[in-house]
N, C-alpha and C positions, 0 to 999 in steps of 0.2 A: 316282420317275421314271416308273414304270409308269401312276400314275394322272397325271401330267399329261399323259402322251400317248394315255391313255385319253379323260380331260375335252375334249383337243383335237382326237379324232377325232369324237367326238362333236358336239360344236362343229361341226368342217366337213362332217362327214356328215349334219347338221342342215339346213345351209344347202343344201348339194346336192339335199336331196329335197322341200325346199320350193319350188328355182327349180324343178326340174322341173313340179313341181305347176303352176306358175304358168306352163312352158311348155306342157302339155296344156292347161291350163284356162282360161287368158286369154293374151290375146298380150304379148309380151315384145319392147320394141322397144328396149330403151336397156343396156349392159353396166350403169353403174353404177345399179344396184338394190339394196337391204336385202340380198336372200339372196346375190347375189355378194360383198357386202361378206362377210356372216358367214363366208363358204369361205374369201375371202382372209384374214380377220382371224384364222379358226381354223388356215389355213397358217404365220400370221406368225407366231403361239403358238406354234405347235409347233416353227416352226425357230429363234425364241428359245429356247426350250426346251433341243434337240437343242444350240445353238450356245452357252449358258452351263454346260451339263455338261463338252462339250467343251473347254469354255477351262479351266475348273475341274481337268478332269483331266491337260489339258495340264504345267497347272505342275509336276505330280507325276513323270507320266511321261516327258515330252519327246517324246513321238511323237502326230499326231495321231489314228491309227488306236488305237494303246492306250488313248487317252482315251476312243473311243467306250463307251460300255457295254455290255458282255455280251448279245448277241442285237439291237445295233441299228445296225450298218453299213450293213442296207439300207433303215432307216428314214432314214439320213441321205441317201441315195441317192431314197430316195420323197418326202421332204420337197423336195428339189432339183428332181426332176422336178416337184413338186405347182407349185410359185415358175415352174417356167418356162412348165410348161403355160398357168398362168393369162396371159401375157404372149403367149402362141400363141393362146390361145380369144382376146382383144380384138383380135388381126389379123384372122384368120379371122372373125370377125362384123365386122368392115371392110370386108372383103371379100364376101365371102358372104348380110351379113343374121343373122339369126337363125332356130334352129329352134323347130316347133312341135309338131309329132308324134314318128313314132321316129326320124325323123332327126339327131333332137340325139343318139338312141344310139351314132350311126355318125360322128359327127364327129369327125376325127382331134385335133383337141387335147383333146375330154372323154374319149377313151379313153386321150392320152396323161396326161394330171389323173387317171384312173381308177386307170393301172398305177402312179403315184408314190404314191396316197391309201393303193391296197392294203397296196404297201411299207411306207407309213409307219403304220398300226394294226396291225398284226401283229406290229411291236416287241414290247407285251408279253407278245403271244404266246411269243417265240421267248426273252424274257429269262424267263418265268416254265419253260419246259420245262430252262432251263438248272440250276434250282436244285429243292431236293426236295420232296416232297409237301407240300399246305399241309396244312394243321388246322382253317383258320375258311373258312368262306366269303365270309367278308372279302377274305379275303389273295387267293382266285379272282379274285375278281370281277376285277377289270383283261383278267386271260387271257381269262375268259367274254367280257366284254364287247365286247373287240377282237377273239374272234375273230366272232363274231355280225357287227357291223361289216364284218370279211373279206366278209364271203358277203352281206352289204347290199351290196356294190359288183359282185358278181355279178351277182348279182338288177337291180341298175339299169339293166346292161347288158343283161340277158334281163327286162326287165320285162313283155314283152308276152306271158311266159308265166308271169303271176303267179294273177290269179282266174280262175277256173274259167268263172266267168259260167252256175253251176248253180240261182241260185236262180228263185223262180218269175217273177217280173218281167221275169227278163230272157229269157223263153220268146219263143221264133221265131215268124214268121209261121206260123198254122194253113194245112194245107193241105185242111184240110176246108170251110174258110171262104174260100179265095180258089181255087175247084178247078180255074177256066184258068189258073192259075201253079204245080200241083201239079210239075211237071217242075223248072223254076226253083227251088222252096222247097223240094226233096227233095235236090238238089245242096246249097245252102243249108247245108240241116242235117244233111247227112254232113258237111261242110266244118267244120261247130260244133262237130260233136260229135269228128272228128276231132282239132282243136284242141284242146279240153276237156279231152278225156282223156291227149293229153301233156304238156298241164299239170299234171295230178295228177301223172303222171309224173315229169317235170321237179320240179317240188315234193318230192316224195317223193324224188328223189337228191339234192336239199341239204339236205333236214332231215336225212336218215340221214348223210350225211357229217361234217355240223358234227359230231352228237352223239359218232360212233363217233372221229371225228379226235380229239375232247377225251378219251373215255374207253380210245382206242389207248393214249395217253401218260401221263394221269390217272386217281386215281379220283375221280370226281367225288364233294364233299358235297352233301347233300340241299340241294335248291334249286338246285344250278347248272343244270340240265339244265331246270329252268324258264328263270329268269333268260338259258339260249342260244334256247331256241325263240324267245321273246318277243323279244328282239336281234336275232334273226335275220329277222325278218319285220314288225319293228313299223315302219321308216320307210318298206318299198317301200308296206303297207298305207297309211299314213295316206295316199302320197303319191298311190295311185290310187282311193283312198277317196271315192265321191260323199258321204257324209254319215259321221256318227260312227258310224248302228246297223253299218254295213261294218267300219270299222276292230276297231269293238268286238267284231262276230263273229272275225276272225282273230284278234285278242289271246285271246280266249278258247280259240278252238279251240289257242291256240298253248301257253298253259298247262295245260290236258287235256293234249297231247301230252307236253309238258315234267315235268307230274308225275306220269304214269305212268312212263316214265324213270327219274324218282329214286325212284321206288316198287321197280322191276327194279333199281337201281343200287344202292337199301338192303340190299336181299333177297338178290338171288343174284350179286353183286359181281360183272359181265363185264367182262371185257379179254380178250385177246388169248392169254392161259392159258385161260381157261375160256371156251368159244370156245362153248357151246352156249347160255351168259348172255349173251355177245356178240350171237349171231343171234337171241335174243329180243326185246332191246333194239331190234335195228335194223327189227326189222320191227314191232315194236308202238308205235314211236314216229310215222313214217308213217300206219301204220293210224288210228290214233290220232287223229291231227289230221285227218282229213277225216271222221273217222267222229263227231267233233265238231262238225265244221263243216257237215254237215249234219242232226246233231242239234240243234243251234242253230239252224239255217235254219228250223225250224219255227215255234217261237214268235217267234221276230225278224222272218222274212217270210214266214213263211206258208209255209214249207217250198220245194221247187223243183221243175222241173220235168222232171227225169229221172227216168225208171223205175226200179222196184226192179233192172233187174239192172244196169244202170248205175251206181249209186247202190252199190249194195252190192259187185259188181262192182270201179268206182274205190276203195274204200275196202280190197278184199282184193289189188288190184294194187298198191295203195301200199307196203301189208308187204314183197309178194313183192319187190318194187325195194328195199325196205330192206335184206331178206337178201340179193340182191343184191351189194349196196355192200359187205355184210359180211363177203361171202364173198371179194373184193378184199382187203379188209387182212389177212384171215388168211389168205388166197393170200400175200401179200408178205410177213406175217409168219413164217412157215412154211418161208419159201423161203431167206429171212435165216438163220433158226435152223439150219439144216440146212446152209448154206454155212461158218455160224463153228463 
């Protein structure tokens, strides 16, 4: 069960981030398109799915709620949402037209398609925390994957705080070189770099959450904590990705992150008991990933074009937001233990 509604989120989390691609990057003038199709057909999967288990169980139990399975009442609820939404986004683009920038973020039926998509991958989330530690990283994967997933539909939603826009190419107009518009270009690029650096921000509080949400409740086997960075960040990259060297930098930095993780998660085992392997984790896996990501920048594109204190700077403010996060669930855990 886990993995078919893994395979099927997948599927329409597929589809979703390729129409997008196709709404920033060309224009989109017709619902019935390839990637609508795959979101629908990966909808209809799943709620076949969700709706033959349920009949299944039905016979046994006679109730339709008992039939659902262990941690996925609200997958049948997101699957429902997902079915309706899509029948509200073809009014609304009857109405409306089509989006083409971030406005397709704020459109009430793809946020309401968003909050059913969320419900319905998080299933194996909630079914796998139900039962006990795995042993293979096998048996992970489904949890891993959906929750990775989870935080892709985040991110979809907050996409326009996903790159950085640090490397050298995408450097601002010189205000040495155009110096009647230094007033103009100096607003400019405090406004960039303002940007920029809540982006790492912003970045740095969902990679730290994904990791510390799976290792609150799990101990992760070596390799999960790869396998979530790269989940986590591989369909927003491809989908705002000008070319493959792009994508390929964040897959990489997103592995750097991920396997130092399992490096701290082999060694000094954090959770929520050992709270000082906790706060190392959470801030070396942020660090991590940008401090790859523009180690990578270098040979990939010639490096970027923020200064060292910037540069080095965002990559030690990444941590400190990791501990951060981490200081939150062992604030909550703490606060639990002490109540019961």
């Amino acid at each position: 069960m886990d993995w078919l509604i893994t395979l099927a989120g997948i599927w329409i989390v597929t589809g979703l981030f390729i129409d997008a691609h196709q709404h920033l990057f060309l224009a989109v003038e017709s619902f019935l398109n390839p990637w609508h199709l795959t979101m629908y057909t990966g909808g209809m999967a799943a709620a076949l799915i969700l709706g033959v288990t349920i009949a299944r169980g039905y016979r046994s139990t006679g109730s339709f709620w008992k039939a659902i399975p262990p941690g996925y009442v609200q997958s049948v609820f997101g699957v429902a949402a997902l079915l309706v939404g899509g029948a509200l986004d073809f009014v609304w683009h009857g109405f409306f037209g089509f989006e083409h920038q971030l406005d397709l973020l704020l459109s009430p039926p793809h946020l309401f398609l968003l909050t059913g998509l969320f419900f319905l991958v998080t299933g194996p989330v909630r079914s796998a925390f139900r039962r006990g530690q795995s042993e293979r990283l096998v048996d992970q994967l489904p949890m891993i994957l959906c929750l990775g997933l989870a935080f892709q539909i985040i991110q979809f939603v907050t996409q326009f705080g996903f790159y950085p826009e640090a490397l050298r190419r995408d450097h601002p107009l010189s205000q040495i070189a155009l110096p009647h518009e230094q007033f103009v270009l100096s607003v400019f690029l405090f406004y960039r770099q303002a940007l920029e650096i809540s982006i790492v921000l912003w970045q740095s509080v969902l990679l730290a959450a994904a990791v510390l949400y799976l290792t609150a409740r799990r101990r992760p086997l070596f390799g999960a904590l790869v396998v979530l960075c790269v989940a986590q960040k591989l369909w927003i990259g491809g989908e705002l990705a000008n070319d493959w060297t792009e994508l390929a930098l964040v897959v990489m930095a997103s592995v750097t992150a991920g396997l130092l993780g399992d490096l701290i998660a082999a060694m000094f085992k954090p959770s929520l008991r050992n709270a000082n392997a906790f706060r190392l984790l959470a801030f070396v896996v942020p660090a991590a990933y940008f401090a790859a990501y523009f180690a990578f920048a270098v040979p990939m594109f010639g490096g970027t074009w923020w200064d060292a204190s910037f540069v080095f700077g965002s990559i030690a403010e990444a941590g400190l937001v990791g501990l951060c996060v981490s200081q939150l669930f062992l604030a909550g855990w703490q606060s639990n233990a002490t109540a019961s």
